[in-house]
mmCIF file as Biopython writes it, N, C-alpha, C and O atoms, coordinates in Angstrom:
data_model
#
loop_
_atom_site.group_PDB
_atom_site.id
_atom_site.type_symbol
_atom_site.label_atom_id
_atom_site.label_alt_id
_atom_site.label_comp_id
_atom_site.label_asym_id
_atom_site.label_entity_id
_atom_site.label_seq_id
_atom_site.pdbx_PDB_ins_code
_atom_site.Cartn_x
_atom_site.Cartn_y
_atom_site.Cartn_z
_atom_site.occupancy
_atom_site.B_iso_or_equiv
_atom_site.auth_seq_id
_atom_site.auth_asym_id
_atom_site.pdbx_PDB_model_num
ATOM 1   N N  . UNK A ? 1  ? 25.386 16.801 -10.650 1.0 0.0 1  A 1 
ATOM 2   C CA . UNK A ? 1  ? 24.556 15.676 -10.234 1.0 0.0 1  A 1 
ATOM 3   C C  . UNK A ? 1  ? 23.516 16.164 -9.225  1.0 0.0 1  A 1 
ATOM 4   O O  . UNK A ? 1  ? 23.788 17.049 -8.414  1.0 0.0 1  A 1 
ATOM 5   N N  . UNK A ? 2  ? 22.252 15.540 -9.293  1.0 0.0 2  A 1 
ATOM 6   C CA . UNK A ? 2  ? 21.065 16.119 -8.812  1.0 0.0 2  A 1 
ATOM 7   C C  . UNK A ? 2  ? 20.769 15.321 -7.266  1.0 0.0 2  A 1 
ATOM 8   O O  . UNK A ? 2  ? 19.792 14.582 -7.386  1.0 0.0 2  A 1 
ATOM 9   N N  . UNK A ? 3  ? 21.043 15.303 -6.611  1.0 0.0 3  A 1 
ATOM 10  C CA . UNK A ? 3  ? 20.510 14.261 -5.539  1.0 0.0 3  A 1 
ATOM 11  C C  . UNK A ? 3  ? 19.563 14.615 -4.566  1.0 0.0 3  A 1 
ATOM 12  O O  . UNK A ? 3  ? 19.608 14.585 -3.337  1.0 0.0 3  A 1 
ATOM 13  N N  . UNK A ? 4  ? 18.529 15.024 -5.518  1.0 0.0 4  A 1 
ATOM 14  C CA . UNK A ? 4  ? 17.105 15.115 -4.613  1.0 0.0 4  A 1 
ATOM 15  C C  . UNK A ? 4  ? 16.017 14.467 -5.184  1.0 0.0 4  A 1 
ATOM 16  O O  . UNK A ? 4  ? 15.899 13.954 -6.296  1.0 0.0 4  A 1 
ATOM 17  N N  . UNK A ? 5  ? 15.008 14.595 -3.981  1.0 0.0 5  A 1 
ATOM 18  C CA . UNK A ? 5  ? 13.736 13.830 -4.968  1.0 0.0 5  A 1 
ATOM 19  C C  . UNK A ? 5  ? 13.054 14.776 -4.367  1.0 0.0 5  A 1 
ATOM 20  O O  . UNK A ? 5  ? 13.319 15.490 -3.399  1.0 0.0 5  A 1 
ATOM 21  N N  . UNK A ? 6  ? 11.777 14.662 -5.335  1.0 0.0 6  A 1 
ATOM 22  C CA . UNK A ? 6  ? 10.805 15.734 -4.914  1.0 0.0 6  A 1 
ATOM 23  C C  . UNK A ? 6  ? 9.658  14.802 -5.101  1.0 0.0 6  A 1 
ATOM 24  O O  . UNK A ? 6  ? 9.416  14.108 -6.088  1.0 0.0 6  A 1 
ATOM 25  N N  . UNK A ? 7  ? 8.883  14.921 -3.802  1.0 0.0 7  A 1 
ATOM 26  C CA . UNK A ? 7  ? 7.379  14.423 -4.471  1.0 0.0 7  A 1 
ATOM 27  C C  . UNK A ? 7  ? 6.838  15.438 -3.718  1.0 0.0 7  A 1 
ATOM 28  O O  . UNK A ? 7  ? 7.396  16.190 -2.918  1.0 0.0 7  A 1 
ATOM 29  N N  . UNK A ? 8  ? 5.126  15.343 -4.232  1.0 0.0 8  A 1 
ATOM 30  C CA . UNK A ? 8  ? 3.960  16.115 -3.706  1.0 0.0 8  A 1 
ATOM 31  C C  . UNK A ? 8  ? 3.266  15.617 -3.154  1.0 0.0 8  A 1 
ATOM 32  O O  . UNK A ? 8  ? 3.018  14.426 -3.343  1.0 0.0 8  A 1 
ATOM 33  N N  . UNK A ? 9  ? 2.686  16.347 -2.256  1.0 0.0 9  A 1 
ATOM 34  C CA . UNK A ? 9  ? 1.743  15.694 -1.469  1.0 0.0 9  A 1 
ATOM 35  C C  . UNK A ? 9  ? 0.527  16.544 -1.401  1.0 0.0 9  A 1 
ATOM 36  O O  . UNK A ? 9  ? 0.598  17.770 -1.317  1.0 0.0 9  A 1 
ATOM 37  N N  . UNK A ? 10 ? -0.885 15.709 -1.448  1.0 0.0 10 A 1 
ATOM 38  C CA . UNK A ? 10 ? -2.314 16.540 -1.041  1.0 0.0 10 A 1 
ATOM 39  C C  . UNK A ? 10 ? -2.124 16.288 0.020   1.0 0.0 10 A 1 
ATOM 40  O O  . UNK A ? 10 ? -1.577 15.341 0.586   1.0 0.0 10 A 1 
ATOM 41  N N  . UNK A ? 11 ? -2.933 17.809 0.556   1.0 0.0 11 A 1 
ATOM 42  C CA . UNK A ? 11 ? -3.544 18.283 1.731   1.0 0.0 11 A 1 
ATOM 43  C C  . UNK A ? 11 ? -3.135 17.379 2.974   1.0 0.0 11 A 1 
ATOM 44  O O  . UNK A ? 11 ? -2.349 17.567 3.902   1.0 0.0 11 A 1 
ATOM 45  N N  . UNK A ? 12 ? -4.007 16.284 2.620   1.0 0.0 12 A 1 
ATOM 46  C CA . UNK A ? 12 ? -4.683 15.281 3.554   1.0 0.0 12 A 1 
ATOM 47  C C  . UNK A ? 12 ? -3.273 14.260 4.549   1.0 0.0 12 A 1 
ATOM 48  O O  . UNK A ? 12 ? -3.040 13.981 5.725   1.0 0.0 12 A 1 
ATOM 49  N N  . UNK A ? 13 ? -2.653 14.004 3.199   1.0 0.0 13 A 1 
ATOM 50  C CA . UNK A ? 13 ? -0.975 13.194 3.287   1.0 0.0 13 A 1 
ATOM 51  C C  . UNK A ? 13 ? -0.512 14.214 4.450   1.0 0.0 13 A 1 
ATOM 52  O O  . UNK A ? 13 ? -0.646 14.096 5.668   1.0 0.0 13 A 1 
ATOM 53  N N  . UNK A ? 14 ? 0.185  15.449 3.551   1.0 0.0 14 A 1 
ATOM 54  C CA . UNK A ? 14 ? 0.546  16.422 4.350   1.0 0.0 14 A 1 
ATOM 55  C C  . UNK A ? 14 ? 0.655  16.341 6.019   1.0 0.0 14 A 1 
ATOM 56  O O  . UNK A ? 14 ? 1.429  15.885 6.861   1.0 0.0 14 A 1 
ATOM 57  N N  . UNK A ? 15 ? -0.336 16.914 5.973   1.0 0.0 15 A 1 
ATOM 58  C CA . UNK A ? 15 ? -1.071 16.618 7.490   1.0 0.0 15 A 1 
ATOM 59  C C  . UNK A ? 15 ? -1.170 15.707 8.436   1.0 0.0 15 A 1 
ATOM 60  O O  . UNK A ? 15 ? -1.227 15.975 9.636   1.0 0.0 15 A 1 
ATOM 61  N N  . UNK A ? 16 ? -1.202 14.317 7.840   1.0 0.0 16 A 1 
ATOM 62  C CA . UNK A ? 16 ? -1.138 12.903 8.354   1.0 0.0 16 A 1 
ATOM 63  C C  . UNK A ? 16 ? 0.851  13.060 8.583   1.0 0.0 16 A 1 
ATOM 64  O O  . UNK A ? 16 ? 1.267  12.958 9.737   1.0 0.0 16 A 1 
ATOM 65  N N  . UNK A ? 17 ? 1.468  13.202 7.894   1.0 0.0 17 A 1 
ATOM 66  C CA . UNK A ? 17 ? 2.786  12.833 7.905   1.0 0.0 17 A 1 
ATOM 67  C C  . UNK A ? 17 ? 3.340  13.622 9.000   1.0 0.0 17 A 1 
ATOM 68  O O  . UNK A ? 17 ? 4.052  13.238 9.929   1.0 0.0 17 A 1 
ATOM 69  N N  . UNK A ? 18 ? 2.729  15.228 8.639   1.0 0.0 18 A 1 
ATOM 70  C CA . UNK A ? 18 ? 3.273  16.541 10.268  1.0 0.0 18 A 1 
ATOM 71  C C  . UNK A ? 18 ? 2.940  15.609 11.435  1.0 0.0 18 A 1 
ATOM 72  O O  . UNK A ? 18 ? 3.846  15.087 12.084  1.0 0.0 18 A 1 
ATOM 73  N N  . UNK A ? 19 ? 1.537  15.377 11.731  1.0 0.0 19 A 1 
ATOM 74  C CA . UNK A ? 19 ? 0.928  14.785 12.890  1.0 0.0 19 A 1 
ATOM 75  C C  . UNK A ? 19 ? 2.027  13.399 13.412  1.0 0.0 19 A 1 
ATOM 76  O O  . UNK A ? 19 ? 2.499  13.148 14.521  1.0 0.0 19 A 1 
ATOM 77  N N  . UNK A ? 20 ? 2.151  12.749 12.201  1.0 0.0 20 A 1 
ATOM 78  C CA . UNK A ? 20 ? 2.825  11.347 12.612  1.0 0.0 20 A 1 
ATOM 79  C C  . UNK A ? 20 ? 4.280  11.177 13.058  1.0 0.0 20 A 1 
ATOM 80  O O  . UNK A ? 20 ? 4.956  10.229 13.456  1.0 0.0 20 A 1 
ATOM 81  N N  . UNK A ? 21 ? 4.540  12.811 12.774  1.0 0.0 21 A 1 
ATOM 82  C CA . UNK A ? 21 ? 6.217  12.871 12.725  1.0 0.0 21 A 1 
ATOM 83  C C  . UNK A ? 21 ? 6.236  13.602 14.425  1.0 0.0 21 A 1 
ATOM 84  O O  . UNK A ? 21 ? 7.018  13.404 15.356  1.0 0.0 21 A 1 
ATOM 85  N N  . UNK A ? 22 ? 4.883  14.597 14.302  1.0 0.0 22 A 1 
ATOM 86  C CA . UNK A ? 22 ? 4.952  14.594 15.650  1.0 0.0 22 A 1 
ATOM 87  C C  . UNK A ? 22 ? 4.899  14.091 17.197  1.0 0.0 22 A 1 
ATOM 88  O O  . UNK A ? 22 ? 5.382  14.460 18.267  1.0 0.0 22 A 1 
ATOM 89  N N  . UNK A ? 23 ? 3.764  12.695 16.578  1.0 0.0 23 A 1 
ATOM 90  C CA . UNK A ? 23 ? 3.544  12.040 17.330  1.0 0.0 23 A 1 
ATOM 91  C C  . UNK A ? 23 ? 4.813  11.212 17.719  1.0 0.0 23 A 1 
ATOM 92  O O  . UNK A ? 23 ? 5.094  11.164 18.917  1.0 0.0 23 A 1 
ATOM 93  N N  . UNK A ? 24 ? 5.676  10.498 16.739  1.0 0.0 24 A 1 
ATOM 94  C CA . UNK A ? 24 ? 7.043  10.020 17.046  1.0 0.0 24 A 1 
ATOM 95  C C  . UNK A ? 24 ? 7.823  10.987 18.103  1.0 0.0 24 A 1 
ATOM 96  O O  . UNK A ? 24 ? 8.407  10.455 19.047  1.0 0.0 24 A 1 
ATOM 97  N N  . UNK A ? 25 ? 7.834  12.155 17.976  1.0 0.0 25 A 1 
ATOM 98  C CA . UNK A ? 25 ? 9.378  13.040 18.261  1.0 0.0 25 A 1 
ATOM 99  C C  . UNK A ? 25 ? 8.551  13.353 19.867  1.0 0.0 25 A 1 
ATOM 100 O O  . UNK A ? 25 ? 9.271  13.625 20.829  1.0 0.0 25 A 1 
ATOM 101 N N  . UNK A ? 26 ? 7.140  13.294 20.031  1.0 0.0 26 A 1 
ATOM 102 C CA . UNK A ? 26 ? 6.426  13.434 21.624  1.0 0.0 26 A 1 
ATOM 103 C C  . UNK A ? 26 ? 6.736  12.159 22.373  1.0 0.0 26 A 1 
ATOM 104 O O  . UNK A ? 26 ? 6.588  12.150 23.595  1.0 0.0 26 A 1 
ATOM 105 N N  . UNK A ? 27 ? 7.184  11.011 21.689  1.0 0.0 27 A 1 
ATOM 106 C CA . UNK A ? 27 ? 6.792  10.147 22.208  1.0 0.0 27 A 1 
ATOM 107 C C  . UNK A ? 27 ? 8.565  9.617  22.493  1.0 0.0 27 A 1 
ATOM 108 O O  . UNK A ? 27 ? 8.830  8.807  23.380  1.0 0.0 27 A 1 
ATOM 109 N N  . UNK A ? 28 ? 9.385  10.082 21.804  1.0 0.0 28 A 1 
ATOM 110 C CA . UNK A ? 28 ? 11.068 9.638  21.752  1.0 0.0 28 A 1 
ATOM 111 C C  . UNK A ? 28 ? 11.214 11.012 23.231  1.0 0.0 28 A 1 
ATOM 112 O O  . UNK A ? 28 ? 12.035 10.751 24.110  1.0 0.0 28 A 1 
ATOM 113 N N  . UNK A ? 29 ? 10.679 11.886 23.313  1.0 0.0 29 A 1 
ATOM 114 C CA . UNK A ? 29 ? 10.925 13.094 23.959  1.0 0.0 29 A 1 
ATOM 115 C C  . UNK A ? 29 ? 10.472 12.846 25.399  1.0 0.0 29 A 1 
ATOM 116 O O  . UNK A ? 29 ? 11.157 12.799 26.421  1.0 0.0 29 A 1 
ATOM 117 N N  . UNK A ? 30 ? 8.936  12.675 25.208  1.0 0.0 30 A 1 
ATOM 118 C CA . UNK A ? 30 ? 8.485  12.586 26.665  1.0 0.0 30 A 1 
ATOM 119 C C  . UNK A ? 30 ? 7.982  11.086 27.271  1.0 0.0 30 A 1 
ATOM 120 O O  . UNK A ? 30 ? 7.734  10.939 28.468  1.0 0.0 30 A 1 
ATOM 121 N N  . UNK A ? 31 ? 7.841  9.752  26.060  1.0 0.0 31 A 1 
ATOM 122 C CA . UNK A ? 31 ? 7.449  8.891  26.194  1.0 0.0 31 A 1 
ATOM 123 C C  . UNK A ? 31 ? 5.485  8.760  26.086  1.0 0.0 31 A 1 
ATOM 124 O O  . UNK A ? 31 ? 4.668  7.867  26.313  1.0 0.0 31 A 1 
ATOM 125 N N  . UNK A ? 32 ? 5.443  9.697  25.778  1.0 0.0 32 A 1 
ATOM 126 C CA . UNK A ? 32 ? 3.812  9.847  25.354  1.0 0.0 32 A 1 
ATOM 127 C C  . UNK A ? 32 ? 3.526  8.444  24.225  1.0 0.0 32 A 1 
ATOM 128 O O  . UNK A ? 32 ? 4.091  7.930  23.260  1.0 0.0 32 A 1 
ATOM 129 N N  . UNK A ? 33 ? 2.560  8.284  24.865  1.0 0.0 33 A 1 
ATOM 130 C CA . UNK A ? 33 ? 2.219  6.980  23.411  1.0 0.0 33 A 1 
ATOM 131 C C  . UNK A ? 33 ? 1.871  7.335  22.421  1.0 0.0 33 A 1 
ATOM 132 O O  . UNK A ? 33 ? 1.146  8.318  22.266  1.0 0.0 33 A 1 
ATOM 133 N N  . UNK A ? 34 ? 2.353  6.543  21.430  1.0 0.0 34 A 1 
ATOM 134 C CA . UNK A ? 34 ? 1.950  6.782  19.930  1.0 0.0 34 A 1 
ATOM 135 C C  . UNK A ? 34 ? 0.379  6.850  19.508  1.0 0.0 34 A 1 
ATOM 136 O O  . UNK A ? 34 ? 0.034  5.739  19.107  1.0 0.0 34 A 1 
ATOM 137 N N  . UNK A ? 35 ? -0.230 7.391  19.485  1.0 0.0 35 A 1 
ATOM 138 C CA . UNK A ? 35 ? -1.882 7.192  18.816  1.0 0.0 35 A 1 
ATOM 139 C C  . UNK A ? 35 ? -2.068 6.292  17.626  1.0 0.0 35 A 1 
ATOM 140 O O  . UNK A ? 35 ? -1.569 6.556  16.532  1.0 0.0 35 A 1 
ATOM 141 N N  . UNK A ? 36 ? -2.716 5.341  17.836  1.0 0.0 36 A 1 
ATOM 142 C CA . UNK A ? 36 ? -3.454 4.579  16.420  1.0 0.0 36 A 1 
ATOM 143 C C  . UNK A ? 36 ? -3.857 5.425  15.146  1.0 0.0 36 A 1 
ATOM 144 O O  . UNK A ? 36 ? -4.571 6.420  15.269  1.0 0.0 36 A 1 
ATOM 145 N N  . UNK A ? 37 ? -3.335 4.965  13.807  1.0 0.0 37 A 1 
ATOM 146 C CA . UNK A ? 37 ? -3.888 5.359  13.035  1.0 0.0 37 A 1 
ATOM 147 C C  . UNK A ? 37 ? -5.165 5.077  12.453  1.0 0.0 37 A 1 
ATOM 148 O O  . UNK A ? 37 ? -5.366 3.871  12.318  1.0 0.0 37 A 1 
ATOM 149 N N  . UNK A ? 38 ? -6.039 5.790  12.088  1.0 0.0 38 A 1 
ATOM 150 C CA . UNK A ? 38 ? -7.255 5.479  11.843  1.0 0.0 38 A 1 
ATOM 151 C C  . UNK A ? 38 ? -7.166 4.690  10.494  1.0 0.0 38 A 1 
ATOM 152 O O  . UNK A ? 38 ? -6.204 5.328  10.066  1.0 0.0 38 A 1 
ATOM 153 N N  . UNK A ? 39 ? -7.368 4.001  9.726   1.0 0.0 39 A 1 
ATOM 154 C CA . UNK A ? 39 ? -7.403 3.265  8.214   1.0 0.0 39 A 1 
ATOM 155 C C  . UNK A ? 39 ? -7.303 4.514  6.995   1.0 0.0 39 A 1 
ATOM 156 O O  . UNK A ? 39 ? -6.458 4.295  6.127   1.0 0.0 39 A 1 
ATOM 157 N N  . UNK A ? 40 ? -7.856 5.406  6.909   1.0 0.0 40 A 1 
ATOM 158 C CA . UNK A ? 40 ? -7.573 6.287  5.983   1.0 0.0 40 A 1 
ATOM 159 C C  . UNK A ? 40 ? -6.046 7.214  5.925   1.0 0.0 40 A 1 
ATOM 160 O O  . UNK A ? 40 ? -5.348 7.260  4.912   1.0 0.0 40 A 1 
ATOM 161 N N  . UNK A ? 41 ? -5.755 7.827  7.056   1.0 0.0 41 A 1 
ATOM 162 C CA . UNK A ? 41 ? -4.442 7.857  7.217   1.0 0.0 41 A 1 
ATOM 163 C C  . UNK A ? 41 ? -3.168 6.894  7.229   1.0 0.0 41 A 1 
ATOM 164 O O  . UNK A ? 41 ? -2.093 7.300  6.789   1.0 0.0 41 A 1 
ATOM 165 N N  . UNK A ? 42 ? -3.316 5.640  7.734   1.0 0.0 42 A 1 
ATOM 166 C CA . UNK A ? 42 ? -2.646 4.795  7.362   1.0 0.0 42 A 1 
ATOM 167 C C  . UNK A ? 42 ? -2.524 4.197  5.925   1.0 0.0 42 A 1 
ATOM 168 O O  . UNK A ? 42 ? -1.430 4.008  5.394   1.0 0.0 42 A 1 
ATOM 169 N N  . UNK A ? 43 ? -3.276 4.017  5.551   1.0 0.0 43 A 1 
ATOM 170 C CA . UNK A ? 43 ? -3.266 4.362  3.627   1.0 0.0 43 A 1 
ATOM 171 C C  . UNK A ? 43 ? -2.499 5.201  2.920   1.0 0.0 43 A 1 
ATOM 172 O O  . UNK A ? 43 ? -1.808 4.872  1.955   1.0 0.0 43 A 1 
ATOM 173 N N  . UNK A ? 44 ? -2.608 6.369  3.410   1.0 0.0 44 A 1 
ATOM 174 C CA . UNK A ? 44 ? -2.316 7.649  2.399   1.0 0.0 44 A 1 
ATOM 175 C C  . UNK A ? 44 ? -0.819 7.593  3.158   1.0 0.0 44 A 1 
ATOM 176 O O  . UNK A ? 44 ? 0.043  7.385  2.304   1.0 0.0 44 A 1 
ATOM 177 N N  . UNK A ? 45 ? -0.207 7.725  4.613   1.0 0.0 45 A 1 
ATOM 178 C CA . UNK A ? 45 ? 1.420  7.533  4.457   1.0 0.0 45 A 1 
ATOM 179 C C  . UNK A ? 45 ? 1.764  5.786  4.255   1.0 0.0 45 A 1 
ATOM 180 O O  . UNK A ? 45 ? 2.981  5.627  4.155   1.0 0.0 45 A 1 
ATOM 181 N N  . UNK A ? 46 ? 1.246  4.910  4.202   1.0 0.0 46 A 1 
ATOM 182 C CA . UNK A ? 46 ? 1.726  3.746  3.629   1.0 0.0 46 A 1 
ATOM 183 C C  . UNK A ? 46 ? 1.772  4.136  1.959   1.0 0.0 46 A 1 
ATOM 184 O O  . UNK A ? 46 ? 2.854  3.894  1.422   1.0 0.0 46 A 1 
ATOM 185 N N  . UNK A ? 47 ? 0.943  4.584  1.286   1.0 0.0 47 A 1 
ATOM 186 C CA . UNK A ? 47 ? 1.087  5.103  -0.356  1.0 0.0 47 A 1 
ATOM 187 C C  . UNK A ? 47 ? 2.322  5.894  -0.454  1.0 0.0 47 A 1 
ATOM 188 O O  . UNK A ? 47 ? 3.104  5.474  -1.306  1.0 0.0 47 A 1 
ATOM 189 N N  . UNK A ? 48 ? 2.727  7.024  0.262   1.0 0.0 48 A 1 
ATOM 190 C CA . UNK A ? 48 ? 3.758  7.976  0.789   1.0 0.0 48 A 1 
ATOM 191 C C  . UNK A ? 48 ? 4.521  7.214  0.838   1.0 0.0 48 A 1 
ATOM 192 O O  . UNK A ? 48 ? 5.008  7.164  -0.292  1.0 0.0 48 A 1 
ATOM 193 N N  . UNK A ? 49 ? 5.176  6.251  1.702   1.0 0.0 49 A 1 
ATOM 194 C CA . UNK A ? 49 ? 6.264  5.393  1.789   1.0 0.0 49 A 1 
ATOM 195 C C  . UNK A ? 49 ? 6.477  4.803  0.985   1.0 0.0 49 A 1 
ATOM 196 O O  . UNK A ? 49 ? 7.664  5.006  0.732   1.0 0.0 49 A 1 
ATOM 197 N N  . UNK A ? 50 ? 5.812  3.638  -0.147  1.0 0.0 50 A 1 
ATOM 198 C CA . UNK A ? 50 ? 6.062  2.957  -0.930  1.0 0.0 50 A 1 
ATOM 199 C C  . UNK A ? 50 ? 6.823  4.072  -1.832  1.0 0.0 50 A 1 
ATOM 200 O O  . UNK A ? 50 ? 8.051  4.151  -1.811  1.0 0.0 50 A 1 
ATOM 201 N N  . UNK A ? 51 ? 6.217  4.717  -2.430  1.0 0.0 51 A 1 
ATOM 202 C CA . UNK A ? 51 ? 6.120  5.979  -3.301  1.0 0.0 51 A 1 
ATOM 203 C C  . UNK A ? 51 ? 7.528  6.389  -2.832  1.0 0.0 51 A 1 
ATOM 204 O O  . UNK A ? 51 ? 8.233  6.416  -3.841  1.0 0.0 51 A 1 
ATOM 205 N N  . UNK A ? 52 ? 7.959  6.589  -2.179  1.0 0.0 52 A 1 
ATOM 206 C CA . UNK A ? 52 ? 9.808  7.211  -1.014  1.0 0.0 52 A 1 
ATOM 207 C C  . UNK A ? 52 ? 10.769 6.021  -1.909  1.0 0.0 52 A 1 
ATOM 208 O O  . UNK A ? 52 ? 11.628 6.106  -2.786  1.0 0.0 52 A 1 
ATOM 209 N N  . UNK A ? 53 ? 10.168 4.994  -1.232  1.0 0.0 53 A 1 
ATOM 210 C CA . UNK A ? 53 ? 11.115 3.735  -1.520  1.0 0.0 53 A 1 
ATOM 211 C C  . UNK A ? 53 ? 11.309 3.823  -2.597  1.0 0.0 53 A 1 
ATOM 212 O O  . UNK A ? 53 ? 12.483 4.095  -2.849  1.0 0.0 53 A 1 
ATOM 213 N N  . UNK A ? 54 ? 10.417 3.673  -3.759  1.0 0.0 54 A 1 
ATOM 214 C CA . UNK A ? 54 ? 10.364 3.304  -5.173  1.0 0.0 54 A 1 
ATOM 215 C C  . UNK A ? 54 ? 11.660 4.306  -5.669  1.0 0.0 54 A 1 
ATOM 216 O O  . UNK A ? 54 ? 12.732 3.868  -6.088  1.0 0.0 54 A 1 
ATOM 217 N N  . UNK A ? 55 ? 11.245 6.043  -5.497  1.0 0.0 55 A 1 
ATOM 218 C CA . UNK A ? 55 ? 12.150 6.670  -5.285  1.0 0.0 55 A 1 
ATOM 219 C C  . UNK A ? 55 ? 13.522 6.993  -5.370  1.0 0.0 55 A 1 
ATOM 220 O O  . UNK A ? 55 ? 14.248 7.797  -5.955  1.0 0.0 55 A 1 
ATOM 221 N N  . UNK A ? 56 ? 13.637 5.636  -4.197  1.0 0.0 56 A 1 
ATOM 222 C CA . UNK A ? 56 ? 15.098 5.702  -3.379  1.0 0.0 56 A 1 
ATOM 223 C C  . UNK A ? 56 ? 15.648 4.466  -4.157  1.0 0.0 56 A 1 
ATOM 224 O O  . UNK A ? 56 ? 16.798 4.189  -3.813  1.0 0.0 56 A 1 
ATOM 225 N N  . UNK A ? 57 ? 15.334 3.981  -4.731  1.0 0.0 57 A 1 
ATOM 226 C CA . UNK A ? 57 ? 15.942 3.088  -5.512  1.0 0.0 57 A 1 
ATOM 227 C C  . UNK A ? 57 ? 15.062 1.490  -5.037  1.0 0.0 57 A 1 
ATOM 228 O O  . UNK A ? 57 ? 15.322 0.524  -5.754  1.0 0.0 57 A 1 
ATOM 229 N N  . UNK A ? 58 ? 14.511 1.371  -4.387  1.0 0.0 58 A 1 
ATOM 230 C CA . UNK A ? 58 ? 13.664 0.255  -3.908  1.0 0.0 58 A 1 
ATOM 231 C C  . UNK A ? 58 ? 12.292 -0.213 -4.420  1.0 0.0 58 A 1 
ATOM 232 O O  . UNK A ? 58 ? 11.378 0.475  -4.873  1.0 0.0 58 A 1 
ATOM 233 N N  . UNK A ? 59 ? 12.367 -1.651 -4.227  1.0 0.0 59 A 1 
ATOM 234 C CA . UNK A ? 59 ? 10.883 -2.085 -4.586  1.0 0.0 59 A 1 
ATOM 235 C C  . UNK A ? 59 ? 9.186  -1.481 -4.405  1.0 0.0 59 A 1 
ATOM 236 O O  . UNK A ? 59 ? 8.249  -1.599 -5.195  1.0 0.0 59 A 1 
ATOM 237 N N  . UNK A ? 60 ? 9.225  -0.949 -3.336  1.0 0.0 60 A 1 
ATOM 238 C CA . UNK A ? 60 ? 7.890  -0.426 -2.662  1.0 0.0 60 A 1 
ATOM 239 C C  . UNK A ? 60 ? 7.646  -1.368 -1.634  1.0 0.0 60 A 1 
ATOM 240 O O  . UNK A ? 60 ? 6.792  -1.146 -0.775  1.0 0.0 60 A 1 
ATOM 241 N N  . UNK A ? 61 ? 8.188  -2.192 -1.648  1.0 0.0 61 A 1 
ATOM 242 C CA . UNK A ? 61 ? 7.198  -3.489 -0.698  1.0 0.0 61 A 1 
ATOM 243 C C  . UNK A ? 61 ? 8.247  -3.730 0.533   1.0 0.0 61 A 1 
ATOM 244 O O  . UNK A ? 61 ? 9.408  -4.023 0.250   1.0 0.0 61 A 1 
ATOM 245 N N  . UNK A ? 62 ? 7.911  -3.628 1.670   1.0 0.0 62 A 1 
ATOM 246 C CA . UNK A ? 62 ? 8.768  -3.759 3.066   1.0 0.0 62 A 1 
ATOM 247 C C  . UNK A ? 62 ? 7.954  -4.778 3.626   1.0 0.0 62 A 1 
ATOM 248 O O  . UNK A ? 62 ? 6.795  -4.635 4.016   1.0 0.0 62 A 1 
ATOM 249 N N  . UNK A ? 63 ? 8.758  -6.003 3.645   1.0 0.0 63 A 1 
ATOM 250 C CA . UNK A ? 63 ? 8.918  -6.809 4.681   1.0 0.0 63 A 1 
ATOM 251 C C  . UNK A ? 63 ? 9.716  -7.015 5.861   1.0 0.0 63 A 1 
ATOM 252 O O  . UNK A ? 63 ? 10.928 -7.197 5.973   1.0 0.0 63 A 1 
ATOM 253 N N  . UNK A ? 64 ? 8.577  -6.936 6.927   1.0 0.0 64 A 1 
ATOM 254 C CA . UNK A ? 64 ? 9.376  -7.391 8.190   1.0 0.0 64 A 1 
ATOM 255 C C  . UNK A ? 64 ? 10.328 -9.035 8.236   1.0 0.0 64 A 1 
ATOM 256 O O  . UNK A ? 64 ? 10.947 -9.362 9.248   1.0 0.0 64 A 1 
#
């Protein structure tokens, strides 16, 4: 039994997701604030997430 998923990511995702993961783990660590995402990055890991969910066995759509 296989229990992985694999997706790909361009460049751009990539990069947005390192940055965002870093920005979390600076901010759980030293309390540094989170930086705003600009609209194009917030796109491309909101696409990323749905895309996870779908994935993981889920709809795509997260409601608070």
């Amino acid at each position: 039994m296989n229990n992985s998923i694999d997706l790909r990511l361009d460049l751009a995702t990539a990069q947005d997701l390192r940055n965002a993961l870093y920005d979390l783990g600076e901010h759980q660590a030293a309390g540094r604030a989170i930086p705003h995402m600009d609209t194009d990055m917030s796109s491309r890991l909101g696409a990323l997430l749905r895309e996870l969910d779908i994935r993981l066995g889920g709809s795509g759509r997260f409601v608070a």
